[in-house]
N, C-alpha and C positions, 0 to 999 in steps of 0.2 A: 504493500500500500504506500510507500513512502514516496516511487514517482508518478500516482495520484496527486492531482492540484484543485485544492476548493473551487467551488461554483464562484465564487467574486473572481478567479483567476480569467473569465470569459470577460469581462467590463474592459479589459484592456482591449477586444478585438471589437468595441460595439462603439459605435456614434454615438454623440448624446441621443441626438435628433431621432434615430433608432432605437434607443432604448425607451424613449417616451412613447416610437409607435406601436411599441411593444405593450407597453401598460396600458395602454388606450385601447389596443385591441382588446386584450384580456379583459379591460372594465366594460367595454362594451360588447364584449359575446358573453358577459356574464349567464344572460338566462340559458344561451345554448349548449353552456358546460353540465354533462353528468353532474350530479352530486357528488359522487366519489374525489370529484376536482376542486367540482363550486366551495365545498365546506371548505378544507386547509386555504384557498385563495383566501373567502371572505375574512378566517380567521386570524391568517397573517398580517392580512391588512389590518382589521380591527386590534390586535395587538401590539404590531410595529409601528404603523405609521398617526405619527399624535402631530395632528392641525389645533392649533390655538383656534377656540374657540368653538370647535366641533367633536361633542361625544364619541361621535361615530364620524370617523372619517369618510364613508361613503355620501355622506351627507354637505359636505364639503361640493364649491365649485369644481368642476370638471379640470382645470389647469392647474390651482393649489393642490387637488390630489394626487395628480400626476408629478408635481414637481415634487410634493413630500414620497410621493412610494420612490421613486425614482433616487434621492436620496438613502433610504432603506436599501434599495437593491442593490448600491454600492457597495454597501457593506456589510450585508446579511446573505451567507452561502442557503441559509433554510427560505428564504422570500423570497431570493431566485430562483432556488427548487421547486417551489409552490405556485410561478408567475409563468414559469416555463415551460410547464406542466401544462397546464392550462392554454399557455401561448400555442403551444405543438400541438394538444387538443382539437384546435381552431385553427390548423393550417393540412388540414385532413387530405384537401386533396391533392396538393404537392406530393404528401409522404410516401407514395408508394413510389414514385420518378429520384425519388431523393434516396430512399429504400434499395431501388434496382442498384444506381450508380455506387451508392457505397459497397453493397455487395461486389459489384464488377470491378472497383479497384483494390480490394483487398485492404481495405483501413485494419490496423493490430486492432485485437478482440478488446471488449473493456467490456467485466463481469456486470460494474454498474448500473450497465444500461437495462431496463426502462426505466427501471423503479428510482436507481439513485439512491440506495439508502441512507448513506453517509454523504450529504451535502458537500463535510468539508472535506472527503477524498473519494472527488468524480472524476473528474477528467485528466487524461491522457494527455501527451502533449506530441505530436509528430502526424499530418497526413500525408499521406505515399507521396512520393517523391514529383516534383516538379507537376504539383496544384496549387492553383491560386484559388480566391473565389472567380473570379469571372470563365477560366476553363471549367470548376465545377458548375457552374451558373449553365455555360453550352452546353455538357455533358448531360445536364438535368433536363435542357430544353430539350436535347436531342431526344431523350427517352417521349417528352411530353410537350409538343409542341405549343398546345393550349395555354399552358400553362402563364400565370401572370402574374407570378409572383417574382421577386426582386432579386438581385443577387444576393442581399442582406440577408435577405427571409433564405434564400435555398442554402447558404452559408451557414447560419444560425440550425435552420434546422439539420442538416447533415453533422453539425457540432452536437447536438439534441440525441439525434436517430445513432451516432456511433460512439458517441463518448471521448473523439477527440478534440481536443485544440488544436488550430493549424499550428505551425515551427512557427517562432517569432520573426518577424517580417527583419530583416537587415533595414538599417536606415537608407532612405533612399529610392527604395525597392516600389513596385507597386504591390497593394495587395492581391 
């Protein structure tokens, strides 16, 4: 378990602007989540994130919420286990063109995956050799043409669906 790296180890590879579209979606596909997800989301929220002035953080304006979880998720391996869950939930039909490709290149196995039990040692750090997101981004199209989701989103969930981190980018580098 020791080169396992926490779920905050992923904040290094996410835009802000992304990470917000992250929690935005989750707060609004709230009612479409099973229960088995809906509850630890609601409950992380309502226990991590404290808005001056609101009980209940769902209660809070739509941008104060986002900007307080989004805080939280910096720095809580269990709120991003509970936000991501949820996020990957509601990108359902990507997953199986994201599913194909990572089978086909051979990402190292990681026990972790789906459930995550251990927040703070999830993730792996190495994908097969000479991937970026945008070749995995073509690779994912090519499986599924329709498809229209983002290179973030097919990035994000390939990190989700196999339990790696990509190698850290050299400076300079494109992603």
């Amino acid at each position: 378990m020791d080169n396992l790296r926490p779920m905050i180890a992923l904040n290094v590879y996410l835009l802000p602007e992304f990470r917000q579209e992250i929690l935005s979606m989750v707060i609004a596909g709230m009612s479409a989540l099973p229960d088995e997800i809906r509850r630890p989301v609601l409950s992380a929220i309502r226990e991590e994130v404290k808005i001056s002035g609101f009980r209940n953080p769902l209660s809070a304006p739509h941008a104060v919420l986002i900007r307080q979880m989004e805080s939280v998720f910096i720095k809580q391996s269990r709120f991003i286990k509970a936000m991501l869950k949820a996020w990957a939930a509601l990108q359902q039909s990507s997953e199986a063109a994201v599913g194909s490709v990572i089978r086909s290149l051979s990402f190292q196995a990681n026990d972790q995956v789906p459930e995550y039990p251990d927040p703070e040692n999830a993730f792996l750090i190495g994908w097969p050799e000479g991937l970026n997101y945008q070749k995995l981004a073509d690779l994912v199209l090519a499986q599924d043409p329709k498809l229209s989701a983002s290179t973030n989103t097919l990035a994000l969930l390939t990190i989700w669906l196999s339990g790696c981190l990509p190698d850290p980018i050299p400076a300079g580098e494109p992603a």
